[in-house]
C-alpha positions in Angstrom: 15.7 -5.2 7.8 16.5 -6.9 4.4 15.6 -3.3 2.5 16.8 -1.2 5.0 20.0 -3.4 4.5 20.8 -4.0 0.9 18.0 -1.6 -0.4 14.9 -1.6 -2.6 15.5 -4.4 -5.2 15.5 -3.1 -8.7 11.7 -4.1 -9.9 11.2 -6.2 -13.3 9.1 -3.8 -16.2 6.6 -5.7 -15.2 6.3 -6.0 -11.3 3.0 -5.4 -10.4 2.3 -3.4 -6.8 0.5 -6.4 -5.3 4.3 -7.9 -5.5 5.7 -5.1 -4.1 3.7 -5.0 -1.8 3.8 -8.4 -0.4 7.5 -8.0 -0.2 7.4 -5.1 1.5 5.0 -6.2 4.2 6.6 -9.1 5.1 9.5 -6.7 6.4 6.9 -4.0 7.8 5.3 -6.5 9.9 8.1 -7.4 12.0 8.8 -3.4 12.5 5.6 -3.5 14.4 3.5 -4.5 17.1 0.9 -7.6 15.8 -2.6 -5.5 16.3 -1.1 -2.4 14.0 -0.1 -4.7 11.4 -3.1 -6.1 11.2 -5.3 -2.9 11.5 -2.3 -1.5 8.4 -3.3 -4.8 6.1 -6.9 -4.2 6.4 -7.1 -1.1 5.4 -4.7 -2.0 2.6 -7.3 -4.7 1.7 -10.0 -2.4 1.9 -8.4 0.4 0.1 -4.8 0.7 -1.1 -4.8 -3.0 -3.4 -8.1 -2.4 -4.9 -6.5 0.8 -6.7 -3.1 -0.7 -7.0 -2.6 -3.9 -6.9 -3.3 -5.4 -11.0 -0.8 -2.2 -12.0 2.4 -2.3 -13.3 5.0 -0.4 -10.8 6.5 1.1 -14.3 3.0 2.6 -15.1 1.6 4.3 -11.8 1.9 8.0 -11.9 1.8 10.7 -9.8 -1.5 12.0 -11.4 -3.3 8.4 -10.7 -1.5 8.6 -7.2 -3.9 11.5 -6.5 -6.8 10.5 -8.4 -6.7 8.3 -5.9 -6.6 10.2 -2.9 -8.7 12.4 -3.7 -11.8 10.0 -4.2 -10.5 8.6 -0.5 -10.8 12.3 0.6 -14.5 12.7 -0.8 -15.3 8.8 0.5 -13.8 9.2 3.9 -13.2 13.2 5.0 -12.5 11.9 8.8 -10.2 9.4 9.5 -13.1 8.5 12.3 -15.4 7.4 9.9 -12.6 5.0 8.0 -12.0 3.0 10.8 -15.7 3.3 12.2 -17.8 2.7 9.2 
């Protein structure tokens, strides 16, 4: 509610995601019920933070956005096999 509120704050040069992110789940997780937020931060664990989280916000581009997904396309084609490994 506090970013839906008074809005994203305005991020330091040199936030890195792991901060954002830890900001922003603390809000997500009282959108939803207990089990998805815990299914959403393991598969953040497991895949979003490795990629992400040492980066500076101000550096992340679109181009390494979909670097990104596109080796979790070739790693995980079904989203069966993700949550079923």
């Amino acid at each position: 509610m506090k970013i839906a509120q008074e809005g994203l704050p305005q991020a330091k040069k040199n936030t890195l995601f792991e901060e954002v992110f830890i900001e922003w789940f603390d809000q997500y997780k009282n959108t939803v019920k207990p089990s998805t937020a815990y299914t959403q931060l393991n598969m953040i664990n497991k895949h979003i933070l490795p990629a992400f989280k040492n980066l500076r916000i101000d550096k992340i581009t679109t181009a390494y956005c979909q670097k990104q997904a596109n080796n979790w396309f070739k790693t995980y084609k079904k989203y069966h096999n993700e949550v079923n490994p």
